[in-house]
N, C-alpha and C positions, 0 to 999 in steps of 0.2 A: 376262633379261626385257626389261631395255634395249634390247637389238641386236634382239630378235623385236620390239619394236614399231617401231621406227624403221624396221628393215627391210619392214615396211608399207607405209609411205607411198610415195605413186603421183610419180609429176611433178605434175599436177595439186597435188595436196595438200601437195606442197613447196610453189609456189607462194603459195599461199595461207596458209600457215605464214610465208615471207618478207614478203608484203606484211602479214598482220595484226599483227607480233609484231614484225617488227626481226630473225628470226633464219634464218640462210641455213642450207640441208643443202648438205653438201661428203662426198657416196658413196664416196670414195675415200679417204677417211683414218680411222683406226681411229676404235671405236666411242667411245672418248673426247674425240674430237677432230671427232665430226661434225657438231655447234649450235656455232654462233658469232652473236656479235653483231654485225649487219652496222651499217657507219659511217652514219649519218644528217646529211645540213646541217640545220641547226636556227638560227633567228633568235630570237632574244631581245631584246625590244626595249624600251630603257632601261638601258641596260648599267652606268651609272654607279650606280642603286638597289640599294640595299641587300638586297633579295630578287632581284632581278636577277643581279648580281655573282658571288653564290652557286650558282645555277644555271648560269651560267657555268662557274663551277670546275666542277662537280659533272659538266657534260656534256663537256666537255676531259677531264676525270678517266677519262670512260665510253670517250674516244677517237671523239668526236663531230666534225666539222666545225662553224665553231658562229660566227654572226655577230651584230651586236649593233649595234643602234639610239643615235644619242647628237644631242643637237641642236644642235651644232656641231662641227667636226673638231679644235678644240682640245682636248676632252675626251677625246680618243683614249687620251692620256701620263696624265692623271687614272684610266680606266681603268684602262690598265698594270698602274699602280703599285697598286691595288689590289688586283688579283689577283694579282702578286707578293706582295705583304702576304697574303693566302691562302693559299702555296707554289707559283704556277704562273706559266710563261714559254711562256705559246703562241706566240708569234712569229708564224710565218702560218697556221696553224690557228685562228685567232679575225683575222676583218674589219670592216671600220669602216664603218659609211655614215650618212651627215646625214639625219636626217630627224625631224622634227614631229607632233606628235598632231593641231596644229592646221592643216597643209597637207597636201595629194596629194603633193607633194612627196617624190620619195626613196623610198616606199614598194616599190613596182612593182620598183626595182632590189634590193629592200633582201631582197624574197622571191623572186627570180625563182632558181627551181633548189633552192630546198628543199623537204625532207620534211615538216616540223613548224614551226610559229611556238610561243613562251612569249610571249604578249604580256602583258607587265610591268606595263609602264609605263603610271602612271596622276598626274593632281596628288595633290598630297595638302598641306592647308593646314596653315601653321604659326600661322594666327592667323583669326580671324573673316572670310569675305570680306563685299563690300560686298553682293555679288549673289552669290545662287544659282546662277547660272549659269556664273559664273565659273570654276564647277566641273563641272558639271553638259556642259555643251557639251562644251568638248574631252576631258571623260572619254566621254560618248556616241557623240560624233562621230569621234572617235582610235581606239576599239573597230571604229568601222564600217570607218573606213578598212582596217586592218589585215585585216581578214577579207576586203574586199574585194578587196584586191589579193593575199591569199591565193588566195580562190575563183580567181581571174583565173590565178593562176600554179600551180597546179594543185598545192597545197599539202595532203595527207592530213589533215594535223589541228592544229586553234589549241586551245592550251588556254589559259586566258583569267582574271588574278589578280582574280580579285572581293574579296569581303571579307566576317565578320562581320557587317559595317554591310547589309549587303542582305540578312539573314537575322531579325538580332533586335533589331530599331528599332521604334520608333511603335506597339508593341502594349502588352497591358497585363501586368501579373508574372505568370509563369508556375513550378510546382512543376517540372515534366515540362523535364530538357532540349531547348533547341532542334534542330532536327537539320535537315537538307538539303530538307525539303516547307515551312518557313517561308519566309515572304519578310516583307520592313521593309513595315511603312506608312506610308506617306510623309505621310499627315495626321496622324500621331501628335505629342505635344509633343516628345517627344526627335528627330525625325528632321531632321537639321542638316543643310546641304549638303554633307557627303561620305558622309553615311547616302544622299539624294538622287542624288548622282553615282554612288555603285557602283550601287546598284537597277538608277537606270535605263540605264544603261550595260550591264548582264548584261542585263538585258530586252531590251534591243535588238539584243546579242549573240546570245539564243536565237531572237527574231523574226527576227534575219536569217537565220542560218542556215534555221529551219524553211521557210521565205520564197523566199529567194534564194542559197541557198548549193550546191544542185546538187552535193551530193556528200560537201561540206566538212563532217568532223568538225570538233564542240566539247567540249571539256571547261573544266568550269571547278573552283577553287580558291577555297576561300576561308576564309582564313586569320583568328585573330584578333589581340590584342595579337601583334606579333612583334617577340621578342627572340634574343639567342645572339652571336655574336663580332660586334665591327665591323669594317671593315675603313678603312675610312677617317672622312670626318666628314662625309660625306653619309649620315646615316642615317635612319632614320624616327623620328615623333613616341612610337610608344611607348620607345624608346630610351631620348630625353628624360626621362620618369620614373626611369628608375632612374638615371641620370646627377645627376642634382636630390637624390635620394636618397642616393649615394655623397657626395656633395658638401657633404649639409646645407643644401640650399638650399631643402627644406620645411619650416616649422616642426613637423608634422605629418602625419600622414598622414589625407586625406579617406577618406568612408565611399563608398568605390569598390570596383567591381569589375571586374576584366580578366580573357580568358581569355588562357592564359601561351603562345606555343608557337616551339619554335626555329625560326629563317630555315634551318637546314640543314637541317632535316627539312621545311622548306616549300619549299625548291628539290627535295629528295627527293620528296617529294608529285607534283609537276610533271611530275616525269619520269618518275615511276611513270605518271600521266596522258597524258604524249605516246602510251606505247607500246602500256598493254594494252588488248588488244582491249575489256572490261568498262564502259571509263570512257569511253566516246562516248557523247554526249547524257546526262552524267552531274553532279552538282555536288557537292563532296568537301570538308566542313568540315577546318578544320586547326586542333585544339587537344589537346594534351597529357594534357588532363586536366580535373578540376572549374577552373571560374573562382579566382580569388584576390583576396581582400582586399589594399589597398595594404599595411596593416601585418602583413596573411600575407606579402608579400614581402619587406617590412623587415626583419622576425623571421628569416626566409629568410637573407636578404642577412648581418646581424649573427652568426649560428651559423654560414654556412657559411666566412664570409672572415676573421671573428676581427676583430683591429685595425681593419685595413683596413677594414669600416666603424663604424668606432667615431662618424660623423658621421651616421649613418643613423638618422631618428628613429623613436620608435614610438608617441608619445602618440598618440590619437586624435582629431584635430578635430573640431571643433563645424560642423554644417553652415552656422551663421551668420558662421562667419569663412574660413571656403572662399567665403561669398560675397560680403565683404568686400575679398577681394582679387580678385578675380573683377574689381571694378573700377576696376583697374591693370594684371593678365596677360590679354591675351586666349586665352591659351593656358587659362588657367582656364576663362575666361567659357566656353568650347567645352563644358567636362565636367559643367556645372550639370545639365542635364535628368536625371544620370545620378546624381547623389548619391543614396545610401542605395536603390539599388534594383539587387537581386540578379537575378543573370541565369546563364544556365550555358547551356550546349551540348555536346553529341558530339561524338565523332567514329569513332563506332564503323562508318560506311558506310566510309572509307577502311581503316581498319583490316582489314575482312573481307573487302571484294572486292577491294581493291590489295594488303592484307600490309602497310600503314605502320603503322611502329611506333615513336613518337616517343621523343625523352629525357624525365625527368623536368621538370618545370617549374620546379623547383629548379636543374637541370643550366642552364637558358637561363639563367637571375636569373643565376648566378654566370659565365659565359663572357659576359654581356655584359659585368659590373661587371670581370671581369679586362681584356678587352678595351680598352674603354675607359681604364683604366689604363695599359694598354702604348702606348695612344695619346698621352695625356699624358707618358709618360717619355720617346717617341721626339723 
């Protein structure tokens, strides 16, 4: 039945099987051996992040050509050594080039002769900024660049790391998971400057395309708390929680909620994104599962690693002493709007039109807290 259908298709229809899909017909070699995966250059930009990093291995892995953004040439050997740390030695099949969210600079070369952009790379605060903007700008501005010098070098398709935060901010509690038709209100009391920076940064990403982009697919991602192995010690803020956790370094656990999901299956996510045809003009939640309580994770963390977190607490804080300290950690001060208020999201649109299919959220808690560990014994 295989060989009658393949034996079907026309030239024409090869064609258009290679450019929609990534996968070449090769007439002459037996019927098991005639879809392959054709090699793709693909740019990845922020190579040094932590979802970044990952999708890197992931497209090396796939036997991708695969270049990556860093914003200065020092960070090259920082790199590296990362993905080493992950089990890969691309040598010259992964390239380096300089460039900034916040200049033209570097771009233009940075895409010039690829298939696919991941644009990664976004700020992300580890403490209160002064201004909005500060966030706000070179996340919107760095989006645009990127697309546009995509559109310019005749780049098939960006898919583009949004986030939770532009989905289910500034509105008010809701029973009904969130799912892919929300978008954040940016006048809400919770919507902080990087609820503000993703929004409006994807908003500008889909206005340009619909706009100005003459051809250029988008897809976008967007992921929530993201945990699962580190690789180095540039990692993201939700990291930080279960690190503080492992550590003892909460008295408590506040009356929070995160949705859990691994960085490996959110680089998987991605690259399920670049390629099928389904996910153009598309926006693809990335969560594991229902949201979790901090001290679901705690309780988590303590059954699955034994000893090893015997430092991990599980009282419950009181919302008056999360905001007691709130002013001392601005890392605190950031999570106030969010205390005691339950939230949850999908992720059932990736799941059935891509096929992802994530780890347990249990699986992430524990490959970060291992991880981390192996970082402190090396």
């Amino acid at each position: 039945m295989i060989r009658r259908a393949f034996a079907r298709i026309g030239a024409r229809s090869r064609e258009v099987l290679a450019r929609e899909t990534g996968v070449e017909w090769l007439g002459n070699l037996s019927c098991e051996r005639r879809v392959i995966t054709r090699v793709s250059s693909v740019l990845v930009t922020g190579g040094s992040g932590f979802i970044a990093s990952h999708a890197i291995l992931q497209l090396l892995a796939a036997g991708h050509d695969v270049r990556t953004t860093v914003r200065s040439a020092k960070r090259e050997d920082d790199v590296r050594a990362l993905l080493r740390g992950g089990g890969a030695e691309p040598g010259e099949r992964l390239a380096f080039f300089v460039a900034d969210l916040e200049s033209d600079t570097g771009w233009n070369e940075a895409v010039a002769g690829c298939d696919y952009v991941l644009h990664v790379a976004s700020p992300f605060p580890q403490g209160v900024p002064r201004d909005d903007n500060e966030l706000i700008v070179p996340a919107r501005d760095g989006a645009l660049r990127v697309l546009r010098a995509a559109r310019d070098a005749g780049v098939k398709r960006v898919v583009l790391t949004s986030s939770f935060a532009a989905v289910g901010y500034g509105r008010p509690e809701q029973q009904a998971p969130f799912d892919e038709r929300s978008w954040s209100d940016l006048n809400g009391s919770d919507a902080s400057a990087y609820v503000k920076s993703k929004t409006i940064a994807e908003r500008a990403a889909w206005d340009f395309v619909a706009g100005e982009g003459r051809g250029l697919e988008l897809a976008v991602v967007n992921p929530v708390g993201v945990f699962g192995p580190v690789l180095g010690r540039d990692y993201s803020t939700s990291i930080l929680l279960v690190q503080r956790l492992i550590d003892g370094e909460l008295p408590g656990c506040p009356r929070l909620w995160f949705g859990v999901v691994d960085v490996r299956d959110v680089a998987d996510l991605h690259l399920r994104a670049m390629t099928h045809p389904a996910a153009a003009g598309e926006r693809f939640l990335a969560v594991a599962g229902d949201f979790m309580a901090v001290r679901e994770m705690a309780l988590a963390l303590k059954q699955r690693l034994g000893p090893a977190a015997r430092k991990v607490p599980t009282l419950q804080l009181p919302d008056f002493l999360v905001r007691l300290a709130s002013l001392r950690d601005p890392a605190v001060k950031q999570i106030l709007p969010e205390l005691g208020k339950r939230k949850n999201a999908t992720s059932a649109k990736a799941r059935s039109v891509l096929g992802w299919n994530p780890r347990p959220r249990e699986d992430a808690l524990v490959a970060t807290a291992q991880s981390l560990r192996s970082l402190d014994a090396a």
